[in-house]
LUMVEXMAR-242059 format. One record per residue (C-alpha): z, x, y; residue in three letters; residue number from 1. Coordinates in Angstrom, 2 decimals, decimal comma. Example, Ala and Ser with C-alpha at 12.3 -4.5 7.8 and 13.67 -1.06 7.14 Angstrom:
[[7,80; 12,30; -4,50]; 'ALA'; 1] [[7,14; 13,67; -1,06]; 'SER'; 2] 
***
This chain:
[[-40,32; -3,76; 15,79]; 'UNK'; 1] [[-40,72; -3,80; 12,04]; 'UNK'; 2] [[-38,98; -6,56; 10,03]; 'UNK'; 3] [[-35,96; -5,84; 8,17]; 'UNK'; 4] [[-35,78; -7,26; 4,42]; 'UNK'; 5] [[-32,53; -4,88; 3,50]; 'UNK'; 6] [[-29,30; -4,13; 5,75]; 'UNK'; 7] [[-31,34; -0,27; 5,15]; 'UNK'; 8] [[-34,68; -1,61; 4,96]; 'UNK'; 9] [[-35,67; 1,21; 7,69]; 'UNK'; 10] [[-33,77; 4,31; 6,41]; 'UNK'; 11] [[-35,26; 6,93; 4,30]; 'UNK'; 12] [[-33,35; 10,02; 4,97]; 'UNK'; 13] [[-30,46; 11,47; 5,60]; 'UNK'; 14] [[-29,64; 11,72; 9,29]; 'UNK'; 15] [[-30,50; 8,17; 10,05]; 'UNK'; 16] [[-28,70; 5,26; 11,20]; 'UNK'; 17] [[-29,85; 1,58; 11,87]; 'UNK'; 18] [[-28,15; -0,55; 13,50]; 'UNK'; 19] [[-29,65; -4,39; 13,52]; 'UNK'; 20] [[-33,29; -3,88; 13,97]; 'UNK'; 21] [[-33,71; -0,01; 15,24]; 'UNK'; 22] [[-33,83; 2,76; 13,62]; 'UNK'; 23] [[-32,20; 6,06; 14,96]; 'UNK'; 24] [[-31,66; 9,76; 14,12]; 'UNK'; 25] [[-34,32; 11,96; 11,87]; 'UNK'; 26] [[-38,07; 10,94; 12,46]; 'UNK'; 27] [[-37,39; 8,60; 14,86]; 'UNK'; 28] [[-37,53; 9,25; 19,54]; 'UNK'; 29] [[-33,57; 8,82; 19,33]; 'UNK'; 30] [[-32,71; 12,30; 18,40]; 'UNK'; 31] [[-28,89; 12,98; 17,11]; 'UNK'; 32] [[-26,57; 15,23; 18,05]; 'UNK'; 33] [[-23,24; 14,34; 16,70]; 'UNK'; 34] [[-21,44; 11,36; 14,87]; 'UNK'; 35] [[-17,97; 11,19; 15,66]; 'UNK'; 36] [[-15,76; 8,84; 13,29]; 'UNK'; 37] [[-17,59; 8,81; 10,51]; 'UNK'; 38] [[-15,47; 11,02; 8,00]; 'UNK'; 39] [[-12,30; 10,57; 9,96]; 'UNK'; 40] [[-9,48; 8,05; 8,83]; 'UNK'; 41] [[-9,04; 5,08; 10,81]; 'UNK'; 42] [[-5,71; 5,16; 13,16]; 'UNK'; 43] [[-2,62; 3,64; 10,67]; 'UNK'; 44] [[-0,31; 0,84; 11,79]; 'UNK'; 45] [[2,66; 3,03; 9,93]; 'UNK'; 46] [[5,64; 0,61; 9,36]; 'UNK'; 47] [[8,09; 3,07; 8,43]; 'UNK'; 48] [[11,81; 2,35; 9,20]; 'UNK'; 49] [[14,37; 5,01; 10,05]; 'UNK'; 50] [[16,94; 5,68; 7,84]; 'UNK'; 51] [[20,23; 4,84; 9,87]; 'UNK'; 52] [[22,73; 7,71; 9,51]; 'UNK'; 53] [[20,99; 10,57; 7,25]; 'UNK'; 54] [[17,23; 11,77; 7,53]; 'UNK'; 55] [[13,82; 10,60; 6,63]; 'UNK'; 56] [[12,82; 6,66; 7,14]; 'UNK'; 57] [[11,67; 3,93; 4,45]; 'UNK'; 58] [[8,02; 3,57; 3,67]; 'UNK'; 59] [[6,59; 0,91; 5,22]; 'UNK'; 60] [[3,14; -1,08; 4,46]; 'UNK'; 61] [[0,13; 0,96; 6,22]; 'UNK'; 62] [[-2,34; -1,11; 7,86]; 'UNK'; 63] [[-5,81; 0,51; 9,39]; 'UNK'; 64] [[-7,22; -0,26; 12,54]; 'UNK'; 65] [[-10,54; -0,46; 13,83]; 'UNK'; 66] [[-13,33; 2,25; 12,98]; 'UNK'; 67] [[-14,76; 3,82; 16,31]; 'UNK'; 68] [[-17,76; 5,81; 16,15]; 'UNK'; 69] [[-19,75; 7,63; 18,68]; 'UNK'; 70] [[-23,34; 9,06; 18,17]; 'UNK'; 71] [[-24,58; 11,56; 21,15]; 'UNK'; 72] [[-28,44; 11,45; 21,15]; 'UNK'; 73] [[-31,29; 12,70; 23,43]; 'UNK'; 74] [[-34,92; 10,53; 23,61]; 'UNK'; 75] [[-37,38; 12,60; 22,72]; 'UNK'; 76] [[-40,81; 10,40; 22,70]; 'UNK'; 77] [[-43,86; 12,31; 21,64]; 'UNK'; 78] [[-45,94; 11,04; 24,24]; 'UNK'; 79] [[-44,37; 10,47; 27,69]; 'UNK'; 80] [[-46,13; 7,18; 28,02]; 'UNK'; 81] [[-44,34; 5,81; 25,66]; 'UNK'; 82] [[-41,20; 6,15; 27,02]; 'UNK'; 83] [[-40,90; 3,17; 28,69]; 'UNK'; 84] [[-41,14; 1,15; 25,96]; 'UNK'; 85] [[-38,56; 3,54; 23,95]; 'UNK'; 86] [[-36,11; 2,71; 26,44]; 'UNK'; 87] [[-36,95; -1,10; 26,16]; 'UNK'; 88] [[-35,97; -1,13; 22,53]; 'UNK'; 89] [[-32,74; 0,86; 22,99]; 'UNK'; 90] [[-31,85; -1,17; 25,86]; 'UNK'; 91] [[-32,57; -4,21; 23,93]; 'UNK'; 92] [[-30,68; -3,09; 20,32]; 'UNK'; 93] [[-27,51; -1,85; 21,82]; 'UNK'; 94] [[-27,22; -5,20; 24,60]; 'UNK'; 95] [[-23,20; -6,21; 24,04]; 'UNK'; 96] [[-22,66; -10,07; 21,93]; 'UNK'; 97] [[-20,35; -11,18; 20,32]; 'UNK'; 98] [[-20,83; -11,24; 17,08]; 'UNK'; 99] [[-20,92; -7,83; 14,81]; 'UNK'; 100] [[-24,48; -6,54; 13,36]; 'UNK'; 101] [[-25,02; -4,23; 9,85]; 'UNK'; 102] [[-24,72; -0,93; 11,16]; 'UNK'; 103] [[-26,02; 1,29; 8,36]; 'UNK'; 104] [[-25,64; 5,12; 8,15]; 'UNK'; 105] [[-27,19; 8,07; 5,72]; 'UNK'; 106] [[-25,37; 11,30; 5,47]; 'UNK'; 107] [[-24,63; 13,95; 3,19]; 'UNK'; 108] [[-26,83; 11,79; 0,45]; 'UNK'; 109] [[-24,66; 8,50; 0,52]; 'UNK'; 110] [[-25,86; 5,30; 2,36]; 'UNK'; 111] [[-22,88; 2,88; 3,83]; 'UNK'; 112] [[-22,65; 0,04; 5,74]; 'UNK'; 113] [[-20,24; -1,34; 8,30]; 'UNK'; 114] [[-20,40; -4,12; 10,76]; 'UNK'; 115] [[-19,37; -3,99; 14,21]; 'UNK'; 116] [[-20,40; -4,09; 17,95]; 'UNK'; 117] [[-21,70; -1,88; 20,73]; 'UNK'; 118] [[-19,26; -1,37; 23,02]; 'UNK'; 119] [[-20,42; 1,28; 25,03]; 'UNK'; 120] [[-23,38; 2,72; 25,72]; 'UNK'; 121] [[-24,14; 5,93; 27,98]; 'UNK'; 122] [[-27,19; 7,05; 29,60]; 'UNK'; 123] [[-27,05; 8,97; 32,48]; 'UNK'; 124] [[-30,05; 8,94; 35,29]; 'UNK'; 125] [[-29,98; 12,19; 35,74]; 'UNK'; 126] [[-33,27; 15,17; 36,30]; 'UNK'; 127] [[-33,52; 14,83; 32,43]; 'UNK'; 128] [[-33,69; 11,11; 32,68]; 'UNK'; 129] [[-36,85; 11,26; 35,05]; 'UNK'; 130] [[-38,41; 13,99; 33,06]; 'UNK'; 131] [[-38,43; 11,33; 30,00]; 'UNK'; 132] [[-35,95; 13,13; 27,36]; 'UNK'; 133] [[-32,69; 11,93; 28,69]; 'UNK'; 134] [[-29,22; 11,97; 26,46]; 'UNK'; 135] [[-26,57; 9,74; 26,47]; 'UNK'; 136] [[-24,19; 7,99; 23,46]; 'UNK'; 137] [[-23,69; 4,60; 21,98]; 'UNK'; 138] [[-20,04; 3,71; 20,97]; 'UNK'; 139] [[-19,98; 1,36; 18,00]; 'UNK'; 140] [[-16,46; -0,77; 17,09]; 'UNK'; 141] [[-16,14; -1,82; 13,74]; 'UNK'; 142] [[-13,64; -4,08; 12,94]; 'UNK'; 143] [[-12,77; -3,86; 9,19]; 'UNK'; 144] [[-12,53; 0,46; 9,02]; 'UNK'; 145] [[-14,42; 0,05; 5,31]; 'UNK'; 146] [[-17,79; 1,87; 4,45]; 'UNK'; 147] [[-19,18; -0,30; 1,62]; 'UNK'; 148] [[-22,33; 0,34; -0,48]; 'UNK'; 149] [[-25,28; -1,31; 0,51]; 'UNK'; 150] [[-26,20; -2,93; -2,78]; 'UNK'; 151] [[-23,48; -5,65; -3,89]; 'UNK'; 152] [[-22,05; -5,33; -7,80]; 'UNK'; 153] [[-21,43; -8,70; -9,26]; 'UNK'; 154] [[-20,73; -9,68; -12,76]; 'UNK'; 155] [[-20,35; -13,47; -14,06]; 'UNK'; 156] [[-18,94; -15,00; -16,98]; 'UNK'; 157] [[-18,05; -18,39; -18,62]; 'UNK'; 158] [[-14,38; -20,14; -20,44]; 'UNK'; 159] [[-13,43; -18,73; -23,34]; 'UNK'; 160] [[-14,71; -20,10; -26,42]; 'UNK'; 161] [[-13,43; -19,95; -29,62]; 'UNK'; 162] [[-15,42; -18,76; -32,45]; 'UNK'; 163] [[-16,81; -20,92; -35,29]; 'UNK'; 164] [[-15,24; -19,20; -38,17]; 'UNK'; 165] [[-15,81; -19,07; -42,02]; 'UNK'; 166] [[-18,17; -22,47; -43,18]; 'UNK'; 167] [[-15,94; -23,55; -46,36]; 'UNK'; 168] [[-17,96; -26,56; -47,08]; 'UNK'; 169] [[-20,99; -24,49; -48,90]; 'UNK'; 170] [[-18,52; -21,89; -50,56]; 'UNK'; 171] [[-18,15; -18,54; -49,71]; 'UNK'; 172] [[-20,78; -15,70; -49,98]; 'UNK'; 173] [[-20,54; -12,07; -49,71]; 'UNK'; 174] [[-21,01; -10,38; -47,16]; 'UNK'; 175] [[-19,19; -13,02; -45,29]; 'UNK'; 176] [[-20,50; -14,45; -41,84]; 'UNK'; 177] [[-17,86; -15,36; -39,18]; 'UNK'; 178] [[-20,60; -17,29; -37,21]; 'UNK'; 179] [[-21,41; -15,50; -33,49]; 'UNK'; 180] [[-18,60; -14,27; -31,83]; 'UNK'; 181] [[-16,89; -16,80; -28,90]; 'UNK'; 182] [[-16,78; -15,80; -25,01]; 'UNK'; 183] [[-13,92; -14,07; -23,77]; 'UNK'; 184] [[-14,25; -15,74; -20,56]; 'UNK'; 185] [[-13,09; -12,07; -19,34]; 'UNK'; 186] [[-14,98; -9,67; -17,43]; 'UNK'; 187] [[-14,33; -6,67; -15,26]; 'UNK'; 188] [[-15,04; -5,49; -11,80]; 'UNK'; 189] [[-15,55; -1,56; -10,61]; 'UNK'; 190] [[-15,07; -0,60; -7,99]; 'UNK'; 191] [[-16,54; 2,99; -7,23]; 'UNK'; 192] [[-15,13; 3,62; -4,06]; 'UNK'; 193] [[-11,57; 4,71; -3,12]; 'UNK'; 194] [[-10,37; 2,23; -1,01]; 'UNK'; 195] [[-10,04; -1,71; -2,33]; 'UNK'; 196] [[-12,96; -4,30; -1,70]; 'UNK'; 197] [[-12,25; -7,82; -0,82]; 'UNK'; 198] [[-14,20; -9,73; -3,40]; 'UNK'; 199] [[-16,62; -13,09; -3,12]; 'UNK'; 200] [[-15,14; -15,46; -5,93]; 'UNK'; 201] [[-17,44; -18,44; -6,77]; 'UNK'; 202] [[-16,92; -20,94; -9,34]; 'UNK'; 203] [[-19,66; -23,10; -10,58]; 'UNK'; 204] [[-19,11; -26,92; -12,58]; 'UNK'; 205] [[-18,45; -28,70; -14,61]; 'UNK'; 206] [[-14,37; -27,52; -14,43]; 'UNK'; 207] [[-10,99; -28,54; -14,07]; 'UNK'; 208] [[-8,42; -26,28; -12,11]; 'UNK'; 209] [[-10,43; -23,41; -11,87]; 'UNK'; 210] [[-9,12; -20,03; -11,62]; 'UNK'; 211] [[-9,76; -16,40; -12,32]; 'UNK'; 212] [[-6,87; -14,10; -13,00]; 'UNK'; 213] [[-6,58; -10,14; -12,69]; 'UNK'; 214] [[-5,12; -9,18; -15,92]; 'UNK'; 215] [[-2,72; -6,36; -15,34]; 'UNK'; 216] [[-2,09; -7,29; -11,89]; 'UNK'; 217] [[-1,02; -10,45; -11,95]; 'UNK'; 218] [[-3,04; -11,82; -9,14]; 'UNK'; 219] [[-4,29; -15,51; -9,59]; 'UNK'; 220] [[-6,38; -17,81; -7,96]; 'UNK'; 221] [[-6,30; -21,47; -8,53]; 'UNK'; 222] [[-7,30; -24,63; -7,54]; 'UNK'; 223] [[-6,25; -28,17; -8,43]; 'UNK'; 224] [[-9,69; -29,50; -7,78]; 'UNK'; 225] [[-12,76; -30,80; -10,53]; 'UNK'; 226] [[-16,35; -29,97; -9,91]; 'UNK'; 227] [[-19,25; -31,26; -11,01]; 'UNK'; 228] [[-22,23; -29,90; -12,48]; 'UNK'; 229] [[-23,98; -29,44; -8,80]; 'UNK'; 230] [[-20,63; -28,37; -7,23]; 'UNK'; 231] [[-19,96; -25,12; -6,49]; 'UNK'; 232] [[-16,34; -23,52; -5,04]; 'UNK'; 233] [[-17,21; -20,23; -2,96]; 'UNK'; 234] [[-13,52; -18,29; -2,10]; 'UNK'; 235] [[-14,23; -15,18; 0,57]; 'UNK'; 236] [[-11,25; -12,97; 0,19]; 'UNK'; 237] [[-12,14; -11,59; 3,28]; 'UNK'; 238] [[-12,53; -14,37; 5,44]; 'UNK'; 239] [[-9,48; -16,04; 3,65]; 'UNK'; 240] [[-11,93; -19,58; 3,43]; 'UNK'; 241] [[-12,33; -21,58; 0,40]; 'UNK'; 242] [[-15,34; -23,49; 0,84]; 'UNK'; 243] [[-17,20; -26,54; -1,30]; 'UNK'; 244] [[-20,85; -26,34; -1,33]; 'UNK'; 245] [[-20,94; -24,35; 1,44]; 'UNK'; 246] [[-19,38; -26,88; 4,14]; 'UNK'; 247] [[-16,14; -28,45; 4,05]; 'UNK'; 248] [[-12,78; -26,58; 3,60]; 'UNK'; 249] [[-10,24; -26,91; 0,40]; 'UNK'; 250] [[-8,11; -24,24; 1,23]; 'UNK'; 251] [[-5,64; -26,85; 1,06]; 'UNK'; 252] [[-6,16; -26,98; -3,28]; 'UNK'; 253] [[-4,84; -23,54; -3,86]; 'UNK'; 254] [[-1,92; -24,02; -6,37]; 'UNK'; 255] [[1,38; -22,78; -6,46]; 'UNK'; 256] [[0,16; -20,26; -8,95]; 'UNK'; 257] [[-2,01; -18,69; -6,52]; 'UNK'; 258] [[-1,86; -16,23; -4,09]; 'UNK'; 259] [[-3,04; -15,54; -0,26]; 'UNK'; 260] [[-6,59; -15,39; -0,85]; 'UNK'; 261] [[-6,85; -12,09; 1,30]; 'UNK'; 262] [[-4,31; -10,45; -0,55]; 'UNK'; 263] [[-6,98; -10,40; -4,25]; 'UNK'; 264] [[-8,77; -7,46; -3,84]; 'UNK'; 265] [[-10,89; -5,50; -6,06]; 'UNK'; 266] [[-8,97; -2,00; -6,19]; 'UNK'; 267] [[-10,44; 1,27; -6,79]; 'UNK'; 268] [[-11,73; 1,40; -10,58]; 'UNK'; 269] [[-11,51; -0,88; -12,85]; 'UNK'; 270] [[-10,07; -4,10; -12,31]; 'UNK'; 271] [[-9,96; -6,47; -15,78]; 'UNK'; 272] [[-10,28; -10,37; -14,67]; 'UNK'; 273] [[-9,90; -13,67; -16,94]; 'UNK'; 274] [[-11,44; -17,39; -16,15]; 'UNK'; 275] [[-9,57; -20,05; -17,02]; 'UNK'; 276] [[-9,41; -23,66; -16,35]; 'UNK'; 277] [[-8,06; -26,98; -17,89]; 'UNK'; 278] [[-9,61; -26,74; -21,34]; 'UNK'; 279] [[-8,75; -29,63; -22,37]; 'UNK'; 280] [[-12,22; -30,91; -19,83]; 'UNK'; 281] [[-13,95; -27,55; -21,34]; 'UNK'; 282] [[-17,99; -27,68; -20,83]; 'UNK'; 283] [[-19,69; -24,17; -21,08]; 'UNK'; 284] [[-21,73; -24,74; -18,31]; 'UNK'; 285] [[-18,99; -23,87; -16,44]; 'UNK'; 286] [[-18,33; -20,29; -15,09]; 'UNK'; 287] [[-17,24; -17,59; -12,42]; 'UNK'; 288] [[-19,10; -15,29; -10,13]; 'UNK'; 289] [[-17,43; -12,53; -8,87]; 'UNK'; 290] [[-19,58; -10,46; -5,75]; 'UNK'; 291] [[-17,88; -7,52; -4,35]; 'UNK'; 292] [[-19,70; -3,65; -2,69]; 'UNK'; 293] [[-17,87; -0,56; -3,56]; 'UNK'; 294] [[-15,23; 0,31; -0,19]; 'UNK'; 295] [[-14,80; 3,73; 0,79]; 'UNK'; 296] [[-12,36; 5,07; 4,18]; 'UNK'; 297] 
***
């Protein structure tokens, strides 16, 4: 089997799907028939409350569920000796674990990508099945419901700075120079898709109290912690981890300025976000990386 240097390094076409290390659908033995789940909404946790003595209920928070999806498929090798070994791959691709693989999918002109597990797979020994062109399904179970673009957005930006101003000491000359405009230390993230994307916040030393803030939301993160130069603070707002140089935990540093770390997502459009920090230890080495892929239902 080829090796993969993309989630879709296999794909070229609509109709196909890969899913770890195989390749299905279009130009491929594993022939499809149908994809069931793929443009259908995730079952709802609806927690709507009745309203007591009139009709209707109160809107409650909708949460989704896991994405199902089910791909019928016949094997259709071109040379019959070769169907052994077809088998052997399938066999091997779609063998249960426990931990969820890419599972990426080309339809209609728009590649997405999911993660989630095999958790059935059918293949009947039937006349067809001797004959070498058998059909059967694989059911896939993907835990977070989200279709996300394959390539990752991510934009990165420094404190703010304060710009250097008129120079008095020479006199003034017209036109005037102001000196280069200062940093922001704001950037925004887009997100392209229509549902929200849990983002990948890292911040990078030397800093004091990090934090990045969504400007019209309100949504902070913070953390009472300083890094060094080397250090580097990597928050996965999926995941809900806070991590420091990759291995030990400082969830525990969030301040009481921040919020839940899964509860900062990156909503559909454009979402305006600040990085700030104790500036009275300003260095401009300092700065925030925020990584995020656009999130479709």
């Amino acid at each position: 089997m080829p090796l993969l240097r993309s989630a879709d390094g296999l794909i070229t076409q609509d109709g196909q799907i890969q899913y770890g290390g195989l390749l299905l659908g279009e130009e491929t033995p594993y022939v499809g028939e149908k994809l069931t789940g793929w443009d259908d909404l995730p079952d709802f946790d609806v927690a709507d409350v009745a309203m007591p003595g009139q009709h209707g209920v109160w809107p409650g928070q909708m949460l989704a569920g896991s994405r199902v999806l089910q791909w019928d498929f016949s094997i259709l090798p071109d040379d019959l000796e070769d169907y052994p070994a077809i088998l052997n791959r399938l066999r091997a691709a779609t063998a249960p674990g426990q931990e969820e693989q890419k599972l990426v999918v080309q339809l209609a002109g728009a590649r997405r990508m999911l993660r989630g597990r095999i958790t059935r797979r059918s293949l009947p020994a039937d006349r067809q099945y001797t004959k070498g062109e058998p059909s059967g399904s694989l059911v896939w179970e993907c835990s977070d419901p989200r279709r996300y673009s394959v390539t990752e957005s991510r934009t990165r930006v420094g404190l703010p700075e304060s710009e250097p101003g008129l120079d008095w000491a020479g006199g003034l000359e017209w036109p005037l120079d102001w000196g280069p405009a200062g940093s922001t230390g704001s950037v925004t993230a887009t997100n392209a898709g229509d549902a929200p994307a849990h983002p990948v916040v890292e911040f990078r030393g030397p800093v004091v109290r990090p934090a990045v803030v969504q400007t019209e939301r309100g949504l902070v993160l913070e953390y009472g912690l300083t890094l060094a130069e080397r250090d580097t603070l990597t928050v996965d707002c999926a995941a809900g981890t806070v991590m420091l140089n990759g291995s030990a935990s400082r969830l525990y540093a969030a301040t009481r300025s921040s919020v839940p770390e899964q509860t900062f997502t990156v909503e559909p459009g454009s979402t305006p976000m600040s990085f700030r920090a104790d500036m009275s230890a300003y260095d401009p080495r300092a700065s925030v990386t925020v990584r995020w892929r656009n999130a479709f239902w």
